[in-house]
C-alpha positions, 0 to 999 in steps of 0.5 A, a space after each residue: 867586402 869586395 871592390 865595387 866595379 863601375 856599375 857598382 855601389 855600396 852604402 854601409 849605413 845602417 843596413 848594407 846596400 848593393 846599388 848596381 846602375 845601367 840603362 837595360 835591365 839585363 845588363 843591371 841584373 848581370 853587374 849585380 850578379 857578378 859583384 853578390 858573386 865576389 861577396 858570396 867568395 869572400 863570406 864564405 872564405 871568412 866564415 861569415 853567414 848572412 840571412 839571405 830571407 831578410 835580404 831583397 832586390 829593387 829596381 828603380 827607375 825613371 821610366 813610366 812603363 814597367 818591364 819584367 824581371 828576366 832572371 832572380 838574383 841569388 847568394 848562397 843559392 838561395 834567390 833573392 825576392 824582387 819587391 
């Protein structure tokens, strides 16, 4: 696995998770999208392939008000769905 940056965050047990934490949205989605960068590099150097279906994006926050999701995420250029 890659290295978490500052923003980033991994929990193994029992499913991998990917927690990336900022104030704006849009600097969220690009920490997150810079560290599933590195991950798609280092799957596809060992060969490793994941289900990328099985696989969504939340965003949790402390707000009450909701706020659009600008861009999707993607590995393997495939999106991943925000739920």
């Amino acid at each position: 696995m890659p290295s978490p940056s500052h923003h980033v965050e991994l929990a193994l047990y029992p499913d991998m998770f990917i927690l990336a934490t900022d104030c704006t949205p849009v600097l969220l989605i690009s920490y997150l999208e810079a560290y599933l960068s590195g991950l798609e590099r280092r799957l596809r150097e060992r060969m490793i392939a994941i289900n990328v279906s099985n696989s969504t994006a939340n965003i949790f926050t402390r707000a009450r008000t909701h706020f659009l999701i600008l861009r999707t995420v993607q590995l393997f250029i495939e999106p991943i769905q925000w739920v």
